[in-house]
Residue frames relative to the residue before (quaternion, step in Angstrom):
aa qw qx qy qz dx dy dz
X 1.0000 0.0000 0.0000 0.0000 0.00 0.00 0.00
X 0.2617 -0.8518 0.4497 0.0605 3.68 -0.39 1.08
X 0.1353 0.9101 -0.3699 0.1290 3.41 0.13 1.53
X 0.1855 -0.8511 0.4892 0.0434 3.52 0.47 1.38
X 0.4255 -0.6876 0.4780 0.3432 3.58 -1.12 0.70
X 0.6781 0.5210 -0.2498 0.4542 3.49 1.50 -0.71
X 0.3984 0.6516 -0.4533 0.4596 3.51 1.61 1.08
X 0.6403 0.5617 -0.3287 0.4081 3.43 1.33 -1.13
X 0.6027 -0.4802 0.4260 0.4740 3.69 -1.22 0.46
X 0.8144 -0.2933 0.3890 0.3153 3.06 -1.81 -0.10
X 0.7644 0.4679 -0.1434 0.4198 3.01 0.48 -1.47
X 0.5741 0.5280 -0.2598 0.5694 3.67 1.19 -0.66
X 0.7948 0.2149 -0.3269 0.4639 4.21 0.15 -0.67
X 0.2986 0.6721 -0.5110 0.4450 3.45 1.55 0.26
X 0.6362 0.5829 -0.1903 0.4683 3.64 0.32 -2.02
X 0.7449 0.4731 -0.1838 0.4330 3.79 0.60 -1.23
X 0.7038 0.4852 -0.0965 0.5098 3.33 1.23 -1.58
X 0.5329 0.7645 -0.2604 0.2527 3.17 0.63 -1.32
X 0.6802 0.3341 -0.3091 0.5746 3.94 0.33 -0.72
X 0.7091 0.4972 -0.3044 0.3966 3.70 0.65 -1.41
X 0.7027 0.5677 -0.2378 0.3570 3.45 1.04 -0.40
X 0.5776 0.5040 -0.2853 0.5753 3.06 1.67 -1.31
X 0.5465 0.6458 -0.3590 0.3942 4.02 0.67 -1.03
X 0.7686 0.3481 -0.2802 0.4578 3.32 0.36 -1.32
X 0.6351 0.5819 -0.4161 0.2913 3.74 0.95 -0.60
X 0.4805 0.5693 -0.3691 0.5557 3.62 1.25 -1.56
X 0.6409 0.5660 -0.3876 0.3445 3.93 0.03 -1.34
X 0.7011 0.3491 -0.3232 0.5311 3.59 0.44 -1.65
X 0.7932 0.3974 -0.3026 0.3483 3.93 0.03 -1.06
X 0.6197 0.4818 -0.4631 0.4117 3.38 1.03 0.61
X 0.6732 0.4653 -0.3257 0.4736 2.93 1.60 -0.64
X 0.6097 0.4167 -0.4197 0.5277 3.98 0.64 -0.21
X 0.9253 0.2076 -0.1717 0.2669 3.89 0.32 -0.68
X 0.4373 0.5888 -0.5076 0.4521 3.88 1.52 0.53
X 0.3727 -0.6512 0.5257 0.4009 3.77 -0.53 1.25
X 0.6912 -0.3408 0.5588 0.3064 3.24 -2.01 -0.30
X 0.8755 0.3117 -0.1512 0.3368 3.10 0.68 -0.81
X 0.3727 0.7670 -0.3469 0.3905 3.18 1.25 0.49
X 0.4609 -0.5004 0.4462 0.5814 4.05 -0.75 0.50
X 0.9181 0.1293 -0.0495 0.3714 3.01 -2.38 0.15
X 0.0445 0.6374 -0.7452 0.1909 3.93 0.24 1.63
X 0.7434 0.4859 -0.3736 0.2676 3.24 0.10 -1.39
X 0.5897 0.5162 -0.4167 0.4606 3.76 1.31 -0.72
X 0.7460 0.4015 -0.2221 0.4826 3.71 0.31 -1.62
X 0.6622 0.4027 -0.5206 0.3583 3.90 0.75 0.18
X 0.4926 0.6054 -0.3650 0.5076 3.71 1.46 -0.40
X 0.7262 0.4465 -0.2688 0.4483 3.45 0.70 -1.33
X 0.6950 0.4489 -0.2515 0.5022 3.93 0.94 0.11
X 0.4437 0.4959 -0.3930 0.6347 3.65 2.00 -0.17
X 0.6593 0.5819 -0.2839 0.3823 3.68 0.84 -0.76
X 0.6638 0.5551 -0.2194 0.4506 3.28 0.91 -1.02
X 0.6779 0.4818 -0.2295 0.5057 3.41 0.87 -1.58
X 0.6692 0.4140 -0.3798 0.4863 3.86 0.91 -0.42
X 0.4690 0.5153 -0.4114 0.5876 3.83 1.14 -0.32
X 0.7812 0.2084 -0.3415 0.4792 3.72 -0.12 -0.33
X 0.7377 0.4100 -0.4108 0.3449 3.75 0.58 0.13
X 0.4077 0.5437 -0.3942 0.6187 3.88 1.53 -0.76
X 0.7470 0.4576 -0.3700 0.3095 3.47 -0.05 -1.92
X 0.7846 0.4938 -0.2337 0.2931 3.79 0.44 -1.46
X 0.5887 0.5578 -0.2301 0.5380 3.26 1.79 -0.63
X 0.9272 0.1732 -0.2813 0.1764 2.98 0.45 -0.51
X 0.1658 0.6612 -0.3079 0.6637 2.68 2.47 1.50
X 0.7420 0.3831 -0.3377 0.4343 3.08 0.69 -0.39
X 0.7472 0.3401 -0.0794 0.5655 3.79 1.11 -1.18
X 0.7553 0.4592 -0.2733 0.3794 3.26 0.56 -1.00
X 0.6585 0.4549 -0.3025 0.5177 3.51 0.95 -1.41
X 0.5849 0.5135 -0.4683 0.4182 4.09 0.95 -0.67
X 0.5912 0.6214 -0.4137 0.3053 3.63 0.72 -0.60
X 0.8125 0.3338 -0.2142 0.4273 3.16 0.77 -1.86
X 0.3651 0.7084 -0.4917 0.3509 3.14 1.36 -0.26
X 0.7191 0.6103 -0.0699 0.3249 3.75 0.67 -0.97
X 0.7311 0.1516 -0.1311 0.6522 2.82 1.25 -1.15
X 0.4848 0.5391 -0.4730 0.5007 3.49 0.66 0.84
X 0.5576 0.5364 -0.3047 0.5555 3.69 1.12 -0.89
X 0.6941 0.5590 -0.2229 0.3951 3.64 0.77 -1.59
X 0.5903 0.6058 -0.1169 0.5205 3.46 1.27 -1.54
X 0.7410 0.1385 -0.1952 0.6274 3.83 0.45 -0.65
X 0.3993 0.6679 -0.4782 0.4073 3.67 0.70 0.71
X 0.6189 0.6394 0.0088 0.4561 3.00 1.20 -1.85
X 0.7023 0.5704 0.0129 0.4256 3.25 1.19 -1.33
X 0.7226 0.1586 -0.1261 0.6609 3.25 0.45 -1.81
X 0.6057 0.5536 -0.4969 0.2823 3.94 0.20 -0.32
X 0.8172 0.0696 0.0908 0.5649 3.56 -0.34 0.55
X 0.4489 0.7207 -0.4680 0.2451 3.26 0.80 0.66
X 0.5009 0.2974 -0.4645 0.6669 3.32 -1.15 1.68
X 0.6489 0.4427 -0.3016 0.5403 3.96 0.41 0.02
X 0.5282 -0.6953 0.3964 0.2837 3.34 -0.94 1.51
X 0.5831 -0.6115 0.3267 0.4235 3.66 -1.12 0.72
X 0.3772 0.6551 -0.5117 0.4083 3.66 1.05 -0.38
X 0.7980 0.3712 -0.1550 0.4488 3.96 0.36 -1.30
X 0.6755 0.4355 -0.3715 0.4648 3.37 1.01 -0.43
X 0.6768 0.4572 -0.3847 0.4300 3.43 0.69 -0.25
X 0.6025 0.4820 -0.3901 0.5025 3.63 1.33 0.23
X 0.5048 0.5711 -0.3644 0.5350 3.47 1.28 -0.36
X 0.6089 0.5255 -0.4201 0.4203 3.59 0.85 -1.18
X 0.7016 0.5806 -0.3150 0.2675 3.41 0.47 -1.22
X 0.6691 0.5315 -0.1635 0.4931 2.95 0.96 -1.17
X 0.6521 0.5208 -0.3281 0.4426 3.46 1.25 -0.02
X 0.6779 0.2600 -0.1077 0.6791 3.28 1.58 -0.55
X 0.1833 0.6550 -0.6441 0.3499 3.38 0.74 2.20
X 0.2034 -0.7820 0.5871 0.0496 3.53 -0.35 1.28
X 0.8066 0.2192 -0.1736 0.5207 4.19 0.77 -0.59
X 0.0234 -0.8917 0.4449 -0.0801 3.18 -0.33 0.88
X 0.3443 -0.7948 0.4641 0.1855 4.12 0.28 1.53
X 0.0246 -0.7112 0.7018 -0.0337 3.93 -0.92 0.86
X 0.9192 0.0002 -0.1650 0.3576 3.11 -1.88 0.79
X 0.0233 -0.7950 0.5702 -0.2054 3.69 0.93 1.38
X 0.0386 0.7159 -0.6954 0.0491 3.44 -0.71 0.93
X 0.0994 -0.7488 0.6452 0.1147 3.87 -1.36 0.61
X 0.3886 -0.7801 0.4877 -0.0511 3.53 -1.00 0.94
X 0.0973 0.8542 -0.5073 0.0598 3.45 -0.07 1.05
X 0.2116 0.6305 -0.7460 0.0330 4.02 -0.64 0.87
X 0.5056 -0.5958 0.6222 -0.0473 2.65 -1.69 1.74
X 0.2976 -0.6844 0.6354 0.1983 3.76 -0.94 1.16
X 0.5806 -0.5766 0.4816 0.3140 3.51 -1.28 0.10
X 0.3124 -0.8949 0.2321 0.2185 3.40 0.09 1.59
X 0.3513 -0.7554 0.5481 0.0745 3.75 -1.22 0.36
X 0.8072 -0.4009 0.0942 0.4229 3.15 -0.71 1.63
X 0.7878 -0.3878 -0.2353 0.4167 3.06 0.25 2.29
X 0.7991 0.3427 -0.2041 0.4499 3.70 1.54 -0.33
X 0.4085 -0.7450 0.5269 0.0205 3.85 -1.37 0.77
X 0.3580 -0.6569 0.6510 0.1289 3.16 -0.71 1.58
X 0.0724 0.7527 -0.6529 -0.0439 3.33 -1.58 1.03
X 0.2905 -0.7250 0.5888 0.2079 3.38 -1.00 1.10
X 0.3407 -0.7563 0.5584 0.0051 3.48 -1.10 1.56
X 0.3059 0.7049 -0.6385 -0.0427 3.79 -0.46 0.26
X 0.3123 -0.5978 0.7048 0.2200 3.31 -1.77 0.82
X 0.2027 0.6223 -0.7491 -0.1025 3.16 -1.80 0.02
X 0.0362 0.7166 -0.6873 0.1133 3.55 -1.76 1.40
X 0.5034 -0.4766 0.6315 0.3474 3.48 -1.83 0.35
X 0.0223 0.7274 -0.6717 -0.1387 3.33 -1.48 0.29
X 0.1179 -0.8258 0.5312 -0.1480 3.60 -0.52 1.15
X 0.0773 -0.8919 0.4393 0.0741 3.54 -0.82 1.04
X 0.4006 -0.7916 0.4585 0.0511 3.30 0.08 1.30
X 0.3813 0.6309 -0.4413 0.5117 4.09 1.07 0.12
X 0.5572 -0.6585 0.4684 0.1911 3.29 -1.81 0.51
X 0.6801 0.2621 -0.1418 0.6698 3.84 1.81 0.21
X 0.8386 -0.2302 0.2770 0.4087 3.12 -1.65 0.19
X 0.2985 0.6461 -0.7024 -0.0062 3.75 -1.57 -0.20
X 0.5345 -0.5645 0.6173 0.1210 2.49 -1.89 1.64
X 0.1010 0.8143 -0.5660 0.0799 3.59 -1.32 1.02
X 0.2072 0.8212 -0.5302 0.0395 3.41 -0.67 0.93
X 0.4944 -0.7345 0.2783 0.3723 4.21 -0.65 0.65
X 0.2876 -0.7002 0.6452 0.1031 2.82 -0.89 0.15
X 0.0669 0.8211 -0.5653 0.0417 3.67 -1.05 1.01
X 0.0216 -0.8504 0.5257 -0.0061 3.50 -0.27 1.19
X 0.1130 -0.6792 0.7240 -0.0425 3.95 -1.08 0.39
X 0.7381 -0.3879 0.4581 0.3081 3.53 -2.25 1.19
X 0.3785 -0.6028 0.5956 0.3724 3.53 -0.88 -0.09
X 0.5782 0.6300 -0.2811 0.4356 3.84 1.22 -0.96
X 0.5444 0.6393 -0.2596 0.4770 3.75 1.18 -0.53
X 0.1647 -0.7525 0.5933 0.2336 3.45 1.64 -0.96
X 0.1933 0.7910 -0.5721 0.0988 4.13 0.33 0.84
X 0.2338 -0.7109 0.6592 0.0738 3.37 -1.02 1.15
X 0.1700 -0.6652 0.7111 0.1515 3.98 -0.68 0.95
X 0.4317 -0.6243 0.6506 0.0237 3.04 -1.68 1.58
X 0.7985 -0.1377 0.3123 0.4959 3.06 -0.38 -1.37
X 0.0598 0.8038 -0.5854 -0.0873 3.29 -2.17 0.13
X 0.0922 -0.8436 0.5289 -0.0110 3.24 0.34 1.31
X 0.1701 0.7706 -0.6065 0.0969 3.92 -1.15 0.30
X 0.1115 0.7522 -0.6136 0.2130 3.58 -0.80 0.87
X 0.4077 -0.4975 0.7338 0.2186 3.19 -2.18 0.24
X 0.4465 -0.6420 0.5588 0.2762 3.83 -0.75 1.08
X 0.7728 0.3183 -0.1357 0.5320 3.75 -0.69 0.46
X 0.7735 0.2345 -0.0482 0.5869 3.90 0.89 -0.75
X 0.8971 0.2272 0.1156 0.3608 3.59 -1.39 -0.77
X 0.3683 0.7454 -0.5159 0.2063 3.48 -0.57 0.72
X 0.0035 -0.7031 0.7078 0.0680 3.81 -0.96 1.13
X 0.0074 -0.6764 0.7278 0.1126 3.81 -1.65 0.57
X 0.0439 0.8484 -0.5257 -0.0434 3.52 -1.11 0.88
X 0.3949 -0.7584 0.4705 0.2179 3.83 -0.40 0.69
X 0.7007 -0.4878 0.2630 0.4492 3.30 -1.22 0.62
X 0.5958 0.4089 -0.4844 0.4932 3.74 0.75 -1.05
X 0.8275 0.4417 -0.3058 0.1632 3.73 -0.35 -0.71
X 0.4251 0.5436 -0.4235 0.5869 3.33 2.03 -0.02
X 0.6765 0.4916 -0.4985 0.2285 3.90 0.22 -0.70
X 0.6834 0.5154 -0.4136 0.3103 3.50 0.83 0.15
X 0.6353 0.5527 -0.1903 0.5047 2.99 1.94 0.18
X 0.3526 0.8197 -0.2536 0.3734 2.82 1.77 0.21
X 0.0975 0.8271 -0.5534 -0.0145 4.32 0.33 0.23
X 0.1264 -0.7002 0.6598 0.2416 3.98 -0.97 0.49
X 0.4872 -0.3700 0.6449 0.4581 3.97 -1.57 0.42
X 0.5645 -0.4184 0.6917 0.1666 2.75 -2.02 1.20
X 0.7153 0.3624 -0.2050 0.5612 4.39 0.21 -1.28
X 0.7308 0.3999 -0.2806 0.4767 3.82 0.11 -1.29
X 0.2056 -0.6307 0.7086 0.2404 3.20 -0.07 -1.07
X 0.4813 0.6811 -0.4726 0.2848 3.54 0.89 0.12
X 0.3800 -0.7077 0.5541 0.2184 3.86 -0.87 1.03
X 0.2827 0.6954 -0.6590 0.0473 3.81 -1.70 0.09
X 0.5972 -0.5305 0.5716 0.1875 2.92 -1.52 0.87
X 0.0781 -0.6403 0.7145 -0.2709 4.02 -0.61 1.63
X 0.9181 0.2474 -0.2455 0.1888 2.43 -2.09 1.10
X 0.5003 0.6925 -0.4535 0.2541 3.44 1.19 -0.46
X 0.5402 -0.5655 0.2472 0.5721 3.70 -1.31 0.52
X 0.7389 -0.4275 0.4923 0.1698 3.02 -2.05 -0.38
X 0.0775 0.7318 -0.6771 -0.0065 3.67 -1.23 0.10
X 0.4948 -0.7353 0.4549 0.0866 2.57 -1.30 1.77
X 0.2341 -0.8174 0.5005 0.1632 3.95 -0.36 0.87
X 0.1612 -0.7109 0.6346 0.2567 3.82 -0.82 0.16
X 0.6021 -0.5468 0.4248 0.3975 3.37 -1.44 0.72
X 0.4903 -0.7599 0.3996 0.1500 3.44 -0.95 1.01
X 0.3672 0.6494 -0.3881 0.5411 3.33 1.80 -0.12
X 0.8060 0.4362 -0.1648 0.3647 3.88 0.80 -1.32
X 0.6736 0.0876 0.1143 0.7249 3.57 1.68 -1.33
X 0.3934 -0.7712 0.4984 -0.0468 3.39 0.00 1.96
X 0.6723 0.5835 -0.2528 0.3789 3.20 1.90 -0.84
X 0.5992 0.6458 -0.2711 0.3879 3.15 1.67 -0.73
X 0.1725 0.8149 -0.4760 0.2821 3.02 -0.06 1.45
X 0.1393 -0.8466 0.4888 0.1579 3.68 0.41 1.24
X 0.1995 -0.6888 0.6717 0.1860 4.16 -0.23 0.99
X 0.0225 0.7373 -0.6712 -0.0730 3.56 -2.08 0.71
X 0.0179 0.8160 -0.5717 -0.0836 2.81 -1.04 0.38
X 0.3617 -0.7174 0.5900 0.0803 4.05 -0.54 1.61
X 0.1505 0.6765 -0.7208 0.0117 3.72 -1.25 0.16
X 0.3269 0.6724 -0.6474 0.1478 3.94 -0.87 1.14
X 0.6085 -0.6493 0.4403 0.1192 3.16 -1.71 0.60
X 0.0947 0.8182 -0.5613 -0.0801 3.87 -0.09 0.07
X 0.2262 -0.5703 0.7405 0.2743 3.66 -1.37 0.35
X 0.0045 0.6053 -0.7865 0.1226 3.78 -1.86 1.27
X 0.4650 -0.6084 0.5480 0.3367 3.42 -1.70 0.24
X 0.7998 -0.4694 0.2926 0.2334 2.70 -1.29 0.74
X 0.7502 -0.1639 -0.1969 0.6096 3.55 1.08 -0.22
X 0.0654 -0.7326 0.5836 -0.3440 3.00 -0.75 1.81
X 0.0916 -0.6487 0.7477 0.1085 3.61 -1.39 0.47
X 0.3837 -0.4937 0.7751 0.0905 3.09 -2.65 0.97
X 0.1783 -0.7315 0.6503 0.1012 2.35 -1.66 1.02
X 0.0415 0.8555 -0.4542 -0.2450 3.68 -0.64 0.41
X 0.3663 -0.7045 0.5976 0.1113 3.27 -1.61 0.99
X 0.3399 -0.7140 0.5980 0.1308 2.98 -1.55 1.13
X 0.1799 -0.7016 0.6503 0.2291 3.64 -0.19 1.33
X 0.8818 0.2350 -0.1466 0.3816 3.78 0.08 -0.96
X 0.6256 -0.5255 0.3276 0.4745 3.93 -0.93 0.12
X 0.1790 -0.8458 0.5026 -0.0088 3.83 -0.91 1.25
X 0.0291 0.8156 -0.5654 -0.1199 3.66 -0.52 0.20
X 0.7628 0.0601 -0.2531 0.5920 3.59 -1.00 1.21
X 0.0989 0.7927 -0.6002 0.0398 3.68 -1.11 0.45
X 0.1527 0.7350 -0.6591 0.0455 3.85 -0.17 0.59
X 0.5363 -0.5538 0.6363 -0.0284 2.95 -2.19 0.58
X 0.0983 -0.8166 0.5537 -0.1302 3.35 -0.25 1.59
X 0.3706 -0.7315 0.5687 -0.0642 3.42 -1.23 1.35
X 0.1794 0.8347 -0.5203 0.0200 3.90 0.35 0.96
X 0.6769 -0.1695 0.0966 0.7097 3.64 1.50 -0.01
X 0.1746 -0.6231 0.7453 -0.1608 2.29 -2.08 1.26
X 0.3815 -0.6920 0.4716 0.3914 4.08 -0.72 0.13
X 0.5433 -0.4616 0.4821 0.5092 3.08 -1.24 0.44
X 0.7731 0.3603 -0.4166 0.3144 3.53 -2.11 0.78
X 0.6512 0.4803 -0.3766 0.4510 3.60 1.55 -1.03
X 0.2163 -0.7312 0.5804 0.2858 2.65 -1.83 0.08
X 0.1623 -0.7575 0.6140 0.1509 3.97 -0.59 -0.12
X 0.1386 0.7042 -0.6847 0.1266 3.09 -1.20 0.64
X 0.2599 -0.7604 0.5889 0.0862 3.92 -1.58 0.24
X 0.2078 0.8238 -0.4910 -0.1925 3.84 -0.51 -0.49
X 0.1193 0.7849 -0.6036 0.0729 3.98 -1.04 -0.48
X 0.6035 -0.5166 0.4032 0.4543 3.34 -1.38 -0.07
X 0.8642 0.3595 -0.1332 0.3259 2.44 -1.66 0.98
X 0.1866 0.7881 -0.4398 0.3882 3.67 2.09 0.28
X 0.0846 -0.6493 0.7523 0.0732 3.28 -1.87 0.79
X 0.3636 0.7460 -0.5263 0.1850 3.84 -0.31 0.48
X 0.3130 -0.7699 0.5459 0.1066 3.26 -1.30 1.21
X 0.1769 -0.8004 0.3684 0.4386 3.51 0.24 0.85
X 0.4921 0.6189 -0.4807 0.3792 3.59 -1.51 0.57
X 0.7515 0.4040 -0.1889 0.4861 3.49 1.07 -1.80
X 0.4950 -0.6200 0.5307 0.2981 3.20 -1.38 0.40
X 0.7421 0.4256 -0.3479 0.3836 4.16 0.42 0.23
X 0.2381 -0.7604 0.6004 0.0685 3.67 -0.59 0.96
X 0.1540 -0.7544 0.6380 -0.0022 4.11 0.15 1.58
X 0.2212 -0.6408 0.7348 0.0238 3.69 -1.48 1.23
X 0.0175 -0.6171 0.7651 0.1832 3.89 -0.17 0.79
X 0.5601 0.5486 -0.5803 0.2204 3.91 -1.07 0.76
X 0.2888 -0.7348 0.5384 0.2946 3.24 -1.40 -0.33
X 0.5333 -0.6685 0.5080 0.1033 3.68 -0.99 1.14
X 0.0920 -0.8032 0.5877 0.0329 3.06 -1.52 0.79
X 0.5106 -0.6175 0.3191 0.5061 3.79 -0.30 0.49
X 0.6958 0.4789 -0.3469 0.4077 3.22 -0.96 1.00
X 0.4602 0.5569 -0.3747 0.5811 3.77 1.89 -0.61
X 0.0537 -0.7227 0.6752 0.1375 2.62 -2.05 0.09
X 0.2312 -0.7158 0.6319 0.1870 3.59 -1.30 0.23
X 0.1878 -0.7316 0.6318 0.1741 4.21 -0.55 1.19
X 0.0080 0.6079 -0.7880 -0.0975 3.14 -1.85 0.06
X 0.1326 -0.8244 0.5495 0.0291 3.02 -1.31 1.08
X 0.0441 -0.8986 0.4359 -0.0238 3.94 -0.66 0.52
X 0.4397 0.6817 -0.5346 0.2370 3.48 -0.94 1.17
X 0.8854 -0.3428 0.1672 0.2657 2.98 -1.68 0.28
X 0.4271 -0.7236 0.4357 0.3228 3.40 -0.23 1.13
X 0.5968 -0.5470 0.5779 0.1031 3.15 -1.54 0.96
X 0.7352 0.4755 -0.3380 0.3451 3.83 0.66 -0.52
C-alpha cells in the first residue's frame, strides 16, 4: 500500500511538521538576536543549538522514518482486515491482489480461422488492450506473449505505445530473437522487449499504454482455446473475423453477453491471473 506523507493535505503535514518547524525557528531567532552580552548567553545560546537539532533529528525522522512505519503498519492491517478469518495461505493472495499496480482494460481476442487441412486449422490470433497503472509512481511495462510449443505458434507482430508519447512496433523476424522456450513446458513467448514508462492514471488520464498482439497457432480442427489471464483484466469479449463454412464456434462463462447469430461473445467482469475464458470450434453436426 503506497503511502507518501507529501500525499496528505496541507493542513495535515502542517499538524506533523508543525512543532519541528516552530522549534527550529525560536532556535534560529535566538541565535541571530539574544545580544552577547546579556545574563545567561551561554544558556539561551545552547538552548537555540538545541532547538535547531529538534527541528533537524525531529523533521528527518518524520520525514523517513514515520513514512516507513507508516507503510508497514498500513501493509500489516492490510494483511489482517483483508480476508480476515481466512487461512494465511489466502490472505496473502488477497494481499497481492491488493497491491495490483497495472491493470489491462477493454481486452478483446480475435479469431479468423484458415480453411482446414487434413484434420487441422491455422488460426490467426490478435489481441488488443489498454494498459493503465493505478500505483502512486512511475511503472515500467512491456507485453509479453506466450503459446504451447505443440500449437507450432508463429509471433507476427507487437506494436504498443502511449498516444502522443512512447511507442515500440516489432515484426515477426524481429521478435524471433526474443523468443525463449521453458526448459520443462516447452512452452514458447516473446520476453524482454523494451519498456515504457507509465504515469499513475489518477495524475495523467492520458497515460494509457495501447497494445496490440498478432500470432498464429496450428489446432485440430475441432478443438477448444483456452484463455488465461496472466495479469489482472477488466471487460474481455471475443471476436469472430472468419470461420469456414459448416463450423461452428461458440464460448460461455459468467456473466456472457452474446447475440446468437453475431460473431462477439462480451464478459461484463473483471479477471484475475489464473481465470479463464474457453472457446470451442467445429464442424457442425447438422
Amino acid at each position: 500500500m503506497a503511502l507518501r506523507l507529501f500525499d496528505f493535505p496541507v493542513k495535515e503535514n502542517l499538524k506533523l511538521f508543525g512543532p519541528f518547524i516552530a522549534s527550529g525557528i525560536v532556535g534560529v531567532a535566538i541565535r541571530i538576536w539574544y545580544p552577547f552580552e546579556w545574563h545567561y548567553a551561554d544558556f539561551w545560546r545552547s538552548l537555540s543549538d538545541a532547538l535547531i537539532i529538534v527541528f533537524l533529528v525531529g523533521s528527518f525522522i518524520e520525514l523517513f522514518s514515520a513514512g516507513v512505519l507508516i507503510r508497514r503498519v498500513a501493509d500489516d492491517l492490510a494483511e489482517r482486515l483483508v480476508g480476515r478469518g481466512l487461512p494465511s495461505e489466502l490472505q496473502g493472495q488477497i494481499g497481492q491482489i491488493v497491491k495490483t499496480t497495472l491493470v489491462r482494460e477493454r481486452f478483446v481476442k480475435t479469431y479468423s480461422f484458415s480453411d482446414p487441412h487434413e484434420g487441422y486449422i491455422k488460426i490467426d490470433i490478435k489481441f488488443t488492450f489498454d494498459v493503465k497503472n493505478y500505483s502512486d509512481s512511475i511503472r515500467e511495462y512491456a507485453p509479453t506473449i506466450g503459446e504451447e510449443s505443440f500449437y507450432e505458434p508463429e509471433f507476427l507482430s507487437v506494436e504498443y505505445g502511449i498516444r502522443g508519447g512512447s511507442s515500440f512496433s516489432y515484426t515477426g523476424s524481429q521478435l524471433k530473437s526474443s523468443i525463449e522456450t521453458d526448459p520443462v513446458t516447452k512452452a514458447k513467448s516473446v520476453t524482454n522487449l523494451r519498456t515504457i514508462k507509465l504515469d499513475p492514471i489518477k495524475t495523467n488520464p492520458a497515460a494509457i499504454c495501447q497494445v496490440i498482439m498478432r500470432y498464429r497457432v496450428t489446432m485440430r480442427e475441432d478443438y477448444s482455446d483456452i484463455m488465461s489471464f496472466s495479469g489482472p483484466t477488466i471487460g474481455f469479449s471475443i471476436q469472430l473475423d472468419r470461420i469456414p463454412e459448416g463450423f461452428e464456434f461458440f464460448s460461455s462463462g459468467e456473466r456472457m453477453r452474446h447475440v446468437p447469430g453475431s460473431s462477439s461473445w462480451n464478459f461484463d467482469r473483471s479477471f484475475l491471473p489464473g481465470q479463464h475464458v474457453r472457446a470451442w470450434w467445429f464442424r457442425g453436426r447438422g
